[in-house]
C-alpha positions in Angstrom: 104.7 96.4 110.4 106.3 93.0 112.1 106.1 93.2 116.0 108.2 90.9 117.6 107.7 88.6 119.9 106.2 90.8 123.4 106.7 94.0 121.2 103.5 96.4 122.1 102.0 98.0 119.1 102.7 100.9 118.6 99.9 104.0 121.1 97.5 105.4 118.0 97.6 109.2 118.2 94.4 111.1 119.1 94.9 115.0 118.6 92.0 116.8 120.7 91.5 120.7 119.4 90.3 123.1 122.4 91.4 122.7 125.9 87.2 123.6 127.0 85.3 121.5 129.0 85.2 118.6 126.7 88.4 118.3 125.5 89.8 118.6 129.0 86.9 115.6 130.0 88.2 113.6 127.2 91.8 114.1 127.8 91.4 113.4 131.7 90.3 109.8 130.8 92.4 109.1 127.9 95.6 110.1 129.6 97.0 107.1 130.7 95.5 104.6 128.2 98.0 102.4 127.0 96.6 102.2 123.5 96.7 105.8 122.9 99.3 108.7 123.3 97.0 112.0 123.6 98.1 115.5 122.0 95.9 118.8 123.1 95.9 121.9 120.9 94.3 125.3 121.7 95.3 129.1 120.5 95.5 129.2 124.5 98.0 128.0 126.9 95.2 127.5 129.4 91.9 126.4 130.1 89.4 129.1 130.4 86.6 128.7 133.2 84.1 130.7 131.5 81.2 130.6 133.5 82.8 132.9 135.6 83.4 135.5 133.0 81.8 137.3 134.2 83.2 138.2 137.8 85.8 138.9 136.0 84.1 141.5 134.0 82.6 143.1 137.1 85.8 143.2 138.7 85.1 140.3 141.2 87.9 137.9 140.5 91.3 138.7 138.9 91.5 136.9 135.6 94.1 134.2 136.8 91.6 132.8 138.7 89.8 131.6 135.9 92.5 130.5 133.9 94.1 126.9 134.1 97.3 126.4 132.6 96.6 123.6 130.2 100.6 122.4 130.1 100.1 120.9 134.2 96.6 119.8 133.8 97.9 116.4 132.5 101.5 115.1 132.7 100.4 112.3 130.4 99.0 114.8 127.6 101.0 116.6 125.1 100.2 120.2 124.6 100.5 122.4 121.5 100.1 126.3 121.5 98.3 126.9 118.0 95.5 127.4 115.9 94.2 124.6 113.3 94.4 126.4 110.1 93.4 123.1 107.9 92.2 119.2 108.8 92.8 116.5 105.5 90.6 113.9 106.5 91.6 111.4 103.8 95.3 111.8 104.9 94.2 112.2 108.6 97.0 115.9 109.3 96.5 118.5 110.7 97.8 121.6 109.7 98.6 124.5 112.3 99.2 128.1 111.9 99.4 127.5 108.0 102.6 125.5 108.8 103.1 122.4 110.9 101.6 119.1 110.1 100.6 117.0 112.6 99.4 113.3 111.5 96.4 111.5 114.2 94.5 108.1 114.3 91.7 110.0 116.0 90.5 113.5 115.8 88.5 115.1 118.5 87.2 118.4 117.6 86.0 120.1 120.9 86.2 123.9 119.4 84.0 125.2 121.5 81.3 128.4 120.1 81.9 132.3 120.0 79.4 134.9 120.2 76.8 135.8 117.3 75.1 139.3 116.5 72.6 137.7 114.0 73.2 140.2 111.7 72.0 142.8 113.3 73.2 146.2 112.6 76.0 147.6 114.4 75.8 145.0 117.3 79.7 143.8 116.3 80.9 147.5 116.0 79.2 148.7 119.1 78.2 146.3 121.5 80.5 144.1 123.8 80.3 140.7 123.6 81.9 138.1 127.0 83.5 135.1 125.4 87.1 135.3 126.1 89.5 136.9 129.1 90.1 140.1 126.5 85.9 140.6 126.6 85.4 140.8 130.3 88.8 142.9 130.3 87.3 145.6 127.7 83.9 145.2 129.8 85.7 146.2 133.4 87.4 148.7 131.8 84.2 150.3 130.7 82.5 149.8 133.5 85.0 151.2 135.9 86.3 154.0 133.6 83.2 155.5 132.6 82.9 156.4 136.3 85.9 158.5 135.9 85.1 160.0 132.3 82.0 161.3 134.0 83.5 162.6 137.3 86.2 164.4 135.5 83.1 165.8 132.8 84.9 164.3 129.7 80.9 162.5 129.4 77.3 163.0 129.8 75.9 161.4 132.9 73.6 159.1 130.4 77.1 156.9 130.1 76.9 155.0 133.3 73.6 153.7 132.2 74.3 150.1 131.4 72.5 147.8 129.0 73.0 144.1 128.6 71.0 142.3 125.6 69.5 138.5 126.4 67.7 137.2 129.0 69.8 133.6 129.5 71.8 132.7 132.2 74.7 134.8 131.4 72.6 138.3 131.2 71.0 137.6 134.3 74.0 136.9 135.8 75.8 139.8 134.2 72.7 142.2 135.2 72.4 141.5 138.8 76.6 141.5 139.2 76.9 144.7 137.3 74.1 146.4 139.8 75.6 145.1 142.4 79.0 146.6 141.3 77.3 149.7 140.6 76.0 150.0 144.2 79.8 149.6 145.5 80.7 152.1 143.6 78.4 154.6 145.0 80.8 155.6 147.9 83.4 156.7 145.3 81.8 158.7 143.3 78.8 159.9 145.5 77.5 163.1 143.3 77.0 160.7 139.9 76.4 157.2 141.3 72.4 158.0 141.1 72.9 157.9 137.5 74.0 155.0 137.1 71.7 151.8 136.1 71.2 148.3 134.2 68.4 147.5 131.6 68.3 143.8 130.6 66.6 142.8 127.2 65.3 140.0 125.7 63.7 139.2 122.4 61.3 137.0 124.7 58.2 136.7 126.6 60.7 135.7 129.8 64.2 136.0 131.0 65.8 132.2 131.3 63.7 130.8 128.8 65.0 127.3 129.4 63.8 127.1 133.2 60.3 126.5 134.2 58.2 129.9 134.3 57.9 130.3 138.0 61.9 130.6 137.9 62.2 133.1 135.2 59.1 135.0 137.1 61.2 134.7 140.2 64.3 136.2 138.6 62.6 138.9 136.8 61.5 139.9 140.4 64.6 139.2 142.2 66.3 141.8 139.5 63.6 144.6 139.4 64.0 144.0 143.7 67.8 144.9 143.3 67.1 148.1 140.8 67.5 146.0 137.4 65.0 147.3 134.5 63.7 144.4 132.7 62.3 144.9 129.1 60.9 141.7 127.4 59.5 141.1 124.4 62.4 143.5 122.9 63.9 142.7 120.0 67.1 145.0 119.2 67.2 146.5 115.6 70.1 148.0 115.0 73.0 149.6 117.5 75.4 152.9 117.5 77.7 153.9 119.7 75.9 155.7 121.9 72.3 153.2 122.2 70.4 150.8 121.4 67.0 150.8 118.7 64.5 148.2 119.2 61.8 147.0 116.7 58.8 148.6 118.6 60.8 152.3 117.3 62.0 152.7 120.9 65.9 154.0 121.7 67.5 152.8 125.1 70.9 155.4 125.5 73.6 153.9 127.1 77.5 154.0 127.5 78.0 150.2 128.3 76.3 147.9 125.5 76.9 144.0 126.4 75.4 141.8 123.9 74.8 138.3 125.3 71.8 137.4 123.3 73.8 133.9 121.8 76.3 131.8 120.4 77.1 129.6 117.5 80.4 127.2 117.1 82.9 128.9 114.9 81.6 128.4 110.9 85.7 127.1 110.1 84.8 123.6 109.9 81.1 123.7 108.4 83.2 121.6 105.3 83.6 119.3 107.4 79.9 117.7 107.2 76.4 118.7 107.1 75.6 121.8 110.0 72.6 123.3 111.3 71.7 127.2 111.6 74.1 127.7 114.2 77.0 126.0 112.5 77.0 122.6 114.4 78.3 119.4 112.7 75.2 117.2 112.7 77.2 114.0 114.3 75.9 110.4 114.1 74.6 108.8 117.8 77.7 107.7 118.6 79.6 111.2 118.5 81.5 110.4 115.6 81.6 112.4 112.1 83.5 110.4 109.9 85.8 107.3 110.7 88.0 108.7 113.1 87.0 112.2 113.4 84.8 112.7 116.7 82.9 116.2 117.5 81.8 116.9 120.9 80.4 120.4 122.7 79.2 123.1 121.3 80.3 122.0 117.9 77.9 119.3 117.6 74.5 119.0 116.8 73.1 115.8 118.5 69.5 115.4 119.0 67.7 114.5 122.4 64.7 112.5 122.9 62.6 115.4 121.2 64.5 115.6 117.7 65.6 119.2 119.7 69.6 119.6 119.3 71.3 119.4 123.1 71.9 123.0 125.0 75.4 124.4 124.2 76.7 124.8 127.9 78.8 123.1 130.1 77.7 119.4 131.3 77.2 118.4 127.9 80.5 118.8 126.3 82.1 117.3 129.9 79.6 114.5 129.7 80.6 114.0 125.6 84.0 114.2 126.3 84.0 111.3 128.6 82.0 109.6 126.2 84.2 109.8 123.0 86.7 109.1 125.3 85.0 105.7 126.4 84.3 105.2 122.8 88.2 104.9 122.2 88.8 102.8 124.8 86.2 100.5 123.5 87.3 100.4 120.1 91.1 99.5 121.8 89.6 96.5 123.1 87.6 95.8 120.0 84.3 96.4 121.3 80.9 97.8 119.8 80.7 101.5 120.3 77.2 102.8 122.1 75.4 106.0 121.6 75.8 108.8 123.7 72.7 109.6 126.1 73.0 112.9 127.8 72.1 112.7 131.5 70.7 116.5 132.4 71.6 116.7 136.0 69.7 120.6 136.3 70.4 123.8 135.8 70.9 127.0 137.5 71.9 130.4 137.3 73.2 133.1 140.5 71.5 136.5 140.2 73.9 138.2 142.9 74.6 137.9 146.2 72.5 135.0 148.0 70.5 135.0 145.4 69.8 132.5 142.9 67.4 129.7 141.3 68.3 125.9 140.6 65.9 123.4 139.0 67.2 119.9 139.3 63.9 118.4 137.9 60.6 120.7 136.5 59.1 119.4 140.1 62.5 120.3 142.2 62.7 124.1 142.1 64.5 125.9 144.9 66.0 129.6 145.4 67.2 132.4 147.5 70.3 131.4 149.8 70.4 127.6 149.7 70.2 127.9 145.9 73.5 130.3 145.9 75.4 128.1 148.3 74.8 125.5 145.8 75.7 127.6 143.0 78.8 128.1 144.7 79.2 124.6 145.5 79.1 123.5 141.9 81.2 126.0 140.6 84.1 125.1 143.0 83.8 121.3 142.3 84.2 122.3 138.7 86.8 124.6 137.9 90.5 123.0 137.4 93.3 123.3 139.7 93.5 123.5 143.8 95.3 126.7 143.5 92.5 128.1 141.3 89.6 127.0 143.6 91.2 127.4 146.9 92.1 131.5 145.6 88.5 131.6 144.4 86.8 130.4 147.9 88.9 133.1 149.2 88.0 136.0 146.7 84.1 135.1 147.5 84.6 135.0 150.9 86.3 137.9 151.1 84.0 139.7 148.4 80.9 138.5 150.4 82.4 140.1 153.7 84.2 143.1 152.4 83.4 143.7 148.7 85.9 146.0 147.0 85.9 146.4 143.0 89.1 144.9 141.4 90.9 147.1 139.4 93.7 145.7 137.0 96.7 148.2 136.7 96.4 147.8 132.9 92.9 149.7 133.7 
């Protein structure tokens, strides 16, 4: 192709699949590069805020709240409602919902991770699982519908016992919300309410396995404080509709089953290049997979300083999606491309209502109020939209003062 003379070439395309946390990073700093014209696809019209699942689940935010219409995130970025169905990476198209072809330069995949049972059996037929709006929907409903099934005698009191199945960050959130929803409840439904309790269990010696012992001791406590059974060391075996089985020949009965011992990135791509157990691409330093293809998030395997892949949660697909981003840009302006070098800035986890633990470093440790406010904090300064986080600040300040279970009329 002949340019002529003060003729621009012609903006490479870079396609980014998933509107998560990294594609949205990526997309944010590529949107008004002159080298590049950016096109976002997702089987979603929006961006899903999932750490906050699940408030939704325990019917402390409506849905909406969560979810961040991906079409006015980004003037700049075009967006496509489908699903990948195929990627030719010698011919560099994409082909979505078995039909469309769409041709790019540069291919981010950003796919994000879904839920895994490890083959246990009957966790898929009988357990609920919290990765998408639809899972915290089916989770409220249960949750708030048992109540009535039992009231109205259509089901044994043993129903509104609740049991939630890992001992991360999201069941320890989940546990402590769900008791706290259940101790709401209690003015409704005042002769069965007593019934009613949580048992969180994990496989391991400690709930958050990933913080410093002193934190998981301190949320194990904080839980059992707020009514919560704790079983450790518990490894489930198999799952009916009615309870759980456990290795040690022990049955836990109850009528809510949330399995959130996991995740893995969706196995679709695995073709793609070399994966590890949990289906991740094994990418090179730089983020890339082959020339021009780019996998960031929970998708990708890249090592730390330890050989040990990175965590699959937020801060490192937003800090990897700025980076492939940067790596674009430097590749515009002919530049060498750099390796990526996550930057762990902490973690944290809320276990309900001024309550919570954050580590910043193993040495910085803090909990209780100042450590929810934070969580709080964090979570605001995160989620997309000013609509989205000013109707959030409300909905906690209002649940904090006044709490009142939501209930969807589709419930």
């Amino acid at each position: 192709m002949t340019l002529e003379w003060g003729e621009s070439p012609p903006k490479q395309h870079v396609v980014i699949v998933g509107a998560g946390f990294g594609g949205l990073a990526c997309a944010r700093k590529l949107r008004r590069s002159s080298a590049y014209r950016v096109t976002m696809i997702d089987r979603h019209p929006y961006h899903l805020f999932s750490p906050l699942l699940y408030q939704v689940a325990t019917a402390g935010l409506p849905e909406d709240d969560i979810a961040f219409p991906v079409r006015t995130a980004f003037r700049e970025v075009d967006f496509i409602r489908a699903e990948v169905t195929e990627i030719d990476v010698k011919t560099k198209q994409l082909t979505l919902n078995g039909k469309r072809v769409v041709d790019f330069d540069h291919l981010v995949l950003a796919v994000g991770s879904q839920g895994t049972t490890y083959g246990i059996d009957g966790v898929a037929e009988h357990t609920l699982q919290m990765k998408s709006v639809a899972d915290s929907r089916l989770i409220r409903r249960s949750l708030l519908h048992t109540y009535e099934e039992v009231e109205d005698g259509f089901l044994p009191t043993t129903a509104l016992q609740v049991a939630v199945v890992g001992g991360g960050p999201t069941g320890v959130e989940l546990a402590g919300a769900i008791r706290e929803l259940q101790d709401e409840i209690r003015r409704e439904f005042e002769d069965i309410a007593q019934h009613a309790s949580v048992t969180l269990i994990e496989a391991g010696p400690r709930l958050l396995p990933s913080f410093h012992p002193k934190s998981s001791a301190h949320a194990q406590k904080t839980l059992e404080k707020m009514g919560v059974t704790v079983r450790v060391d518990t490894a489930v075996s198999r799952a009916t509709a009615t309870s759980l089985h456990f290795t040690n020949g022990d049955e836990l009965v109850a009528g809510t089953r949330i399995w959130a011992a996991g995740v893995v990135a969706p196995p679709t791509w695995k073709m793609l290049g070399e994966t590890d157990r949990a289906n991740r691409l094994k990418v090179q330093p730089t983020l890339s997979l082959t020339d021009g293809i780019w996998v960031i998030g929970d998708a990708a395997h890249h090592a730390d300083d330890t050989g040990r892949p990175l965590p699959m949660i937020a801060p490192v697909a937003i800090q990897q999606g700025k980076h492939v981003a940067n790596q674009l840009l430097r590749l515009a302006r002919n530049e060498q491309l750099t390796n990526f070098v996550y930057r762990d800035k902490g973690q944290m986890a809320t276990i309900g209502r001024r309550k919570a633990v954050v580590e910043v470093r193993r040495w910085l440790r803090f909990s209780g109020t100042f450590a929810w406010l934070t969580w709080l904090a964090l979570h605001l300064a995160y989620i997309s939209g000013g609509r989205n986080r000013t109707s959030i600040f409300a909905d906690w300040v209002w649940n904090y003062l006044v709490w009142v279970p939501r209930r969807a009329i589709t419930d």
